[in-house]
C-alpha positions in Angstrom: 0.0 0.0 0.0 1.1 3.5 -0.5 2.5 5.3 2.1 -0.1 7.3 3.9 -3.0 6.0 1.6 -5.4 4.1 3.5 -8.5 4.5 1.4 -9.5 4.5 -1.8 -12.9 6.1 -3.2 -13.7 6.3 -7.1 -16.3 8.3 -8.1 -18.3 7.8 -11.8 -20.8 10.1 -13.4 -21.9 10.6 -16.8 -21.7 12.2 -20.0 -19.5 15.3 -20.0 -16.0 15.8 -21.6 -13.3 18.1 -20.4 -14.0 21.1 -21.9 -17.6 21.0 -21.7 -17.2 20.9 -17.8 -13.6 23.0 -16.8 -13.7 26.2 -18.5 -12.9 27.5 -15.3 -9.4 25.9 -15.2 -8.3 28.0 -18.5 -7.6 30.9 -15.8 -5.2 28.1 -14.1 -3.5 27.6 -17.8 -5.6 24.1 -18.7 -5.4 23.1 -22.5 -9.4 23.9 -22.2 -11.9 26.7 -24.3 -13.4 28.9 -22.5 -15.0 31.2 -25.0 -17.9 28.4 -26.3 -21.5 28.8 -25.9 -22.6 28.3 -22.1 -24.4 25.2 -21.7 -28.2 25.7 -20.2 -28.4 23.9 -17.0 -30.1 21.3 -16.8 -29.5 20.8 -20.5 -32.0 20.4 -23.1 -32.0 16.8 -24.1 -29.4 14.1 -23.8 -27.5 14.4 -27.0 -26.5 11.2 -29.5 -23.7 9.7 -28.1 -23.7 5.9 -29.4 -20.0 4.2 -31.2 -22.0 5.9 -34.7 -22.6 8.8 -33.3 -18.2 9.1 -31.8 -17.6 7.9 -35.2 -19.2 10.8 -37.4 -17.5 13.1 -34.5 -14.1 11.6 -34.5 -14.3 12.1 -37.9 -15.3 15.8 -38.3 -12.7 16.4 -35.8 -10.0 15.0 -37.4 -10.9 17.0 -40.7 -11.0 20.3 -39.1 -14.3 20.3 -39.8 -17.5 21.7 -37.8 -18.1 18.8 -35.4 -22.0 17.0 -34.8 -21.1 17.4 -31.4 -22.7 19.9 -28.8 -20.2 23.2 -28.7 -21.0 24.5 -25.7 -20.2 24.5 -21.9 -20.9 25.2 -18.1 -20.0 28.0 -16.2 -18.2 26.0 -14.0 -17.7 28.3 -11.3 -21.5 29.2 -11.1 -23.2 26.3 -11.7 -20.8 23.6 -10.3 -18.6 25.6 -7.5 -17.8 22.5 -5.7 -16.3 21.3 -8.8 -14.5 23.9 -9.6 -12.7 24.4 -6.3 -11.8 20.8 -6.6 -10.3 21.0 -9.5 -8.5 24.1 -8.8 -6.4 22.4 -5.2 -6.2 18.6 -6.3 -5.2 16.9 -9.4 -6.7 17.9 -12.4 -5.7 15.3 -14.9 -6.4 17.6 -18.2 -5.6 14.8 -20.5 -7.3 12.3 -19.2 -9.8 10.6 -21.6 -13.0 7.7 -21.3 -11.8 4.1 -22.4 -13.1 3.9 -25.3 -15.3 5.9 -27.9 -18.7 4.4 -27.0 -21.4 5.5 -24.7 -22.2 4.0 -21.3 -21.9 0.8 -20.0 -18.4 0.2 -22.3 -16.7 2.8 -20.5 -18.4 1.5 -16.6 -17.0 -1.8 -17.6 -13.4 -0.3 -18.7 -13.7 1.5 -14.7 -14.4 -1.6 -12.9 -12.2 -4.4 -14.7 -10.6 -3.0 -17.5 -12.4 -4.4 -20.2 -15.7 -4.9 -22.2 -17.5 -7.5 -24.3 -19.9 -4.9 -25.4 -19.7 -1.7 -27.1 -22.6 -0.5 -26.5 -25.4 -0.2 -23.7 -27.4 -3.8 -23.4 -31.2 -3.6 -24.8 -33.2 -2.7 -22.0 -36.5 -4.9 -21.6 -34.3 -8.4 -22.2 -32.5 -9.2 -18.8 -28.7 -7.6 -18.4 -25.6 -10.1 -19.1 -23.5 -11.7 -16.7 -20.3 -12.1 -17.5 -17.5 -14.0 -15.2 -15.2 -11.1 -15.5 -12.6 -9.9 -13.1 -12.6 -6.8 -11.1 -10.7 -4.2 -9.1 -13.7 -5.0 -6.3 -13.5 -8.8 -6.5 -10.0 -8.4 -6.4 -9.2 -6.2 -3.4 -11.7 -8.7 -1.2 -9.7 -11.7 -2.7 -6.8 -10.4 -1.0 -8.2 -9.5 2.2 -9.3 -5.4 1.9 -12.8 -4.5 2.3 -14.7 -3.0 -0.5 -17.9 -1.9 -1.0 -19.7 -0.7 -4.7 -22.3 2.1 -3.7 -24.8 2.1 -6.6 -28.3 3.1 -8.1 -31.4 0.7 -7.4 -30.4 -1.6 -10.6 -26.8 -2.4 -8.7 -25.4 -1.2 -12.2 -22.9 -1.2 -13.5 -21.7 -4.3 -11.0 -25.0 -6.0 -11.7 -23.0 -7.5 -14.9 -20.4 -9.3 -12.9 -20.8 -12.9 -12.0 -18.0 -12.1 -9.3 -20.2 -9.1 -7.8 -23.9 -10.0 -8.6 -25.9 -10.1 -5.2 -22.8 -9.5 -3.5 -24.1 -8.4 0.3 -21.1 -5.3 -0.3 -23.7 -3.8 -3.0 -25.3 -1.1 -1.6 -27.0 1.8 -2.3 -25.1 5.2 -2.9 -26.3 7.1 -0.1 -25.0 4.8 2.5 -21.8 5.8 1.6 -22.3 8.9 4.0 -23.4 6.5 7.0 -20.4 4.2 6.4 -17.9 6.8 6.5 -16.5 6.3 10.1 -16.1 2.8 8.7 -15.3 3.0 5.6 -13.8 0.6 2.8 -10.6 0.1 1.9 -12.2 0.3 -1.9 -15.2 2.3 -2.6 -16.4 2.8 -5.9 -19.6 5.2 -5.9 -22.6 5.7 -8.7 -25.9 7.2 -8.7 -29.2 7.2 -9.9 -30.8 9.9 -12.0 -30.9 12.8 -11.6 -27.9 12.5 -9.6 -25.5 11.2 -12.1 -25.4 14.4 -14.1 -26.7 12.6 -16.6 -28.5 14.8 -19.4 -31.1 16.3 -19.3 -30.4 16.6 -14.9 -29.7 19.5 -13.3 -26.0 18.8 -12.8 -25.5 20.8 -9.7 -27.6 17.8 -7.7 -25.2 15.5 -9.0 -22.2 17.6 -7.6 -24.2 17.9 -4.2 -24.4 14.4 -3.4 -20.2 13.8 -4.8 -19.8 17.1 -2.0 -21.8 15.3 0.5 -20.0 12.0 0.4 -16.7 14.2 0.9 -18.0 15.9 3.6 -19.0 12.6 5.8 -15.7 11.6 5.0 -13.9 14.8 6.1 -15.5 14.9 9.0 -15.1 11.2 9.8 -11.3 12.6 10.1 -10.1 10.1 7.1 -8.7 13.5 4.7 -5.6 12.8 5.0 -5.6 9.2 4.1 -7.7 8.9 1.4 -7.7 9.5 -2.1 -10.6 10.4 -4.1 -10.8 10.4 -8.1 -13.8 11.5 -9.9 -14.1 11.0 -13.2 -17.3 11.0 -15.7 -18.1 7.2 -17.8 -18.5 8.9 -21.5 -18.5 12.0 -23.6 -22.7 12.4 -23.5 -22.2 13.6 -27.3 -20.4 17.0 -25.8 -17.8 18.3 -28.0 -13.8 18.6 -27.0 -10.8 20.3 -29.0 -8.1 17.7 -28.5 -7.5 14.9 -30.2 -7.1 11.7 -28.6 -4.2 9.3 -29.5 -5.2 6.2 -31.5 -3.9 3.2 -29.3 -6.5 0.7 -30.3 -9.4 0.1 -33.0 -12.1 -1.8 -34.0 -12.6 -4.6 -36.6 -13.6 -1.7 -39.0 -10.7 0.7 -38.4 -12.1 3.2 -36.1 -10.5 4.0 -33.1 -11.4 2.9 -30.1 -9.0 4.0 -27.5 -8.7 6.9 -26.4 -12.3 7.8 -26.0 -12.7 11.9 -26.0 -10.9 13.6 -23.2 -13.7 13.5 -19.6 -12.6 15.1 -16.8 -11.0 13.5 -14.1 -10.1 15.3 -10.3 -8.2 13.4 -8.2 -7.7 14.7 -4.4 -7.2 14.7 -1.1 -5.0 15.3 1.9 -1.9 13.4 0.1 -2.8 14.5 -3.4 0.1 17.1 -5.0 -1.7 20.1 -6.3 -1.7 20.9 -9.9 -2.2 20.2 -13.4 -0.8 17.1 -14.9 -0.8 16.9 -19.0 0.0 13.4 -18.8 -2.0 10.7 -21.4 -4.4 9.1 -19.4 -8.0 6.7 -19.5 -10.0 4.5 -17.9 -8.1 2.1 -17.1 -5.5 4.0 -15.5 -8.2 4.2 -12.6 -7.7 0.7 -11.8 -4.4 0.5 -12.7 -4.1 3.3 -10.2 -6.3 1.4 -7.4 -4.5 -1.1 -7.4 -0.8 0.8 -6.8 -2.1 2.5 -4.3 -3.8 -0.4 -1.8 -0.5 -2.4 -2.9 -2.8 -5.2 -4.9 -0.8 -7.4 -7.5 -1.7 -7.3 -11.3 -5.4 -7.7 -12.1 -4.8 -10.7 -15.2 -6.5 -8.1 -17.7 -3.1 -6.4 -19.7 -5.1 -3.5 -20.4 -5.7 -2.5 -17.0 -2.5 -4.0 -15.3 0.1 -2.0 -18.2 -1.9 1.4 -17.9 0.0 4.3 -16.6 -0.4 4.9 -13.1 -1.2 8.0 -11.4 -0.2 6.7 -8.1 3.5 9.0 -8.3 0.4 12.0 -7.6 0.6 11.4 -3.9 3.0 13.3 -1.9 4.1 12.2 1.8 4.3 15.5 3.0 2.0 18.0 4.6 -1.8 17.2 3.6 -3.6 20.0 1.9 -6.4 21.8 3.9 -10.0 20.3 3.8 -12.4 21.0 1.4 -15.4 23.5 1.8 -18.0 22.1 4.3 -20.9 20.7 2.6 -23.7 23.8 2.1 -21.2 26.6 2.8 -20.7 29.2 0.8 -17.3 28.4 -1.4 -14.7 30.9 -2.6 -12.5 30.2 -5.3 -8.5 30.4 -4.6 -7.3 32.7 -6.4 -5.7 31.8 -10.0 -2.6 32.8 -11.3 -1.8 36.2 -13.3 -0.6 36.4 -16.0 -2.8 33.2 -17.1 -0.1 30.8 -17.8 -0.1 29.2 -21.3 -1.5 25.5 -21.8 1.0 22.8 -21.7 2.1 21.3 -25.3 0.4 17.6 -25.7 2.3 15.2 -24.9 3.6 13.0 -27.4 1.2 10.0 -27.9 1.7 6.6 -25.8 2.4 4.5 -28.6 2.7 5.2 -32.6 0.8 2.2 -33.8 -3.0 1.6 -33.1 -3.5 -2.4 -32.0 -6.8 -4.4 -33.0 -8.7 -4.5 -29.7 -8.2 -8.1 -28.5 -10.5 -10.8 -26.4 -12.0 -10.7 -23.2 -10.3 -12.3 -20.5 -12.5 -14.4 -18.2 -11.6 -15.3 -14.3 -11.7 -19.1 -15.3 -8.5 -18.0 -17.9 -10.9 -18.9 -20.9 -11.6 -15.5 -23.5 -14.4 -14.1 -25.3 -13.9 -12.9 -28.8 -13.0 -9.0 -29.0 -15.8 -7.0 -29.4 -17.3 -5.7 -31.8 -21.3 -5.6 -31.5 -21.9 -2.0 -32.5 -19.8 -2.0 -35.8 -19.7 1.6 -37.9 -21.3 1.7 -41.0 
């Protein structure tokens, strides 16, 4: 286990990219816009966002073109000041981008194992699949730490993991705030609508409940031993000015990894403050989980040879706490002049590789997938 880490708690909502959420870290010299439309909150209607729907955008964007996707973004520091604040004293990983270019449940999937048999979001009406799959959850109770997966009333996205299915750990997301004085070694945390930011929710409910969870913690004196990220599962159709690199691709060329850039805040009283340009997806979550609780390699390459953010935490003094949960929050103070954005980092690899199988817990694979193919 890292030194001075003695909790873990992961945070997953939906449908928001970078730049659609953190204009208010261009002030703080982020590679984000912050002269696009401002977004209505709640927004107007939950925007196309399928593997077709990436595909038509990813390929706009790549020919300089006018993009399908939604150009426009919050006011961060009016409509999501807890956010903003966050952002501004932890980690902000600028570069950070979903798993893959699909919508939901690929990317939950990516967040909780590593990998995905689907590429899309199961029908609804026709029972969700089970798949014998491992996880970062599974694992950590496998080798002794305690875990629990705080979720919505379906249990998703966990629901889909033989390993975790009816699991007596599943519980709802509020409890999270009761369990605090208690809590996990491993938490990972999701909510029902409208609390998941989901479009077409009021997002600043969704940020209320993320401040509230913080706040039980805070004030159940774990700060300076745990560390939080936050991250959202998919794009939502929301457009972003940076191009991804193409590290992996589908049967019919299209890249699949990196997704689009989604915001990801990682904090706490061991976090080092700052912006890190760093490449970054999914799967460095658990990659990162498992560095910090000092858990050996999950089986699932993807996951196990992501880069780590765990070099993030720093020994030393912890930062201060957090605003109180319903206090009034004042920004810190950025710097001036504005700095300029860091370059792009050069990509993680120069080839793209075919996305390959699924690895089960048994050892025994299931082909690649390749369910929602672009047409």
């Amino acid at each position: 286990m890292t030194a001075a880490v003695g909790h873990v708690v992961v945070f997953v909502q939906e449908n928001h990219t970078t730049d659609n959420y953190f204009r208010s870290m261009r002030r703080w010299g982020a590679n984000v816009v912050d002269d696009w439309p401002i977004q209505p909150n709640p927004p107007l209607k939950d925007h196309a966002h399928t593997r077709a729907a990436y595909a038509k955008w990813l390929h706009a964007q790549h020919a300089g073109s006018p993009t399908p996707a939604v150009h426009a973004q919050f006011d961060t520091t009016a409509v999501l000041p807890y956010y903003a604040y966050l952002a501004a004293t932890g980690a902000f990983l600028e570069n950070h981008c979903s798993g893959f270019g699909t919508n939901s449940t690929p990317n939950h999937l990516l967040l909780v194992g590593g990998q995905t048999p689907t590429l899309r979001n199961p029908p609804r009406g026709h029972g969700d699949p089970v798949w014998d799959m491992p996880s970062i959850l599974g694992h950590a109770g496998e080798h002794g730490l305690s875990w629990k997966a705080y979720t919505g009333t379906s249990s998703y996205p966990v629901a889909f993991y033989q390993q975790l299915k009816a699991s007596p750990n599943v519980v709802r997301s509020d409890q999270i705030v009761a369990d605090a004085p208690n809590l996990p070694g491993l938490s990972m945390v999701w909510h029902d609508s409208p609390y998941d930011e989901h479009p077409v929710a009021d997002v600043s409910k969704g940020q209320d409940k993320i401040w509230q969870a913080v706040d039980a913690i805070v004030a159940a004196g774990l700060w300076d031993d745990t560390v939080f990220l936050l991250t959202w599962d998919d794009w939502g159709g929301f457009d972003d000015h940076v191009t991804t690199p193409n590290v992996e691709h589908t049967p019919d060329g299209v890249q699949l990894a990196y997704g689009p850039r989604v915001p990801l805040l990682m904090f706490g009283g061991r976090v080092k403050v700052g912006i890190d340009s760093r490449w970054s997806s999914h799967v460095s979550i658990g990659k990162t989980v498992l560095d910090l609780l000092g858990l050996p390699p999950l089986g699932v390459p993807r996951l196990d040879e992501a880069p780590s953010l765990a070099d993030l935490i720093n020994p030393g003094p912890s930062m201060p706490t957090p605003p109180a949960f319903g206090t009034t929050i004042t920004q810190p103070t950025p710097p001036n002049p504005t700095p300029e954005p860091n370059p792009a980092p050069p990509p993680p690899t120069n080839t793209s590789a075919p996305v390959g199988p699924v690895i089960l817990r048994d050892g025994s694979t299931l082909p690649p997938p390749n369910d929602q193919p672009v047409t």
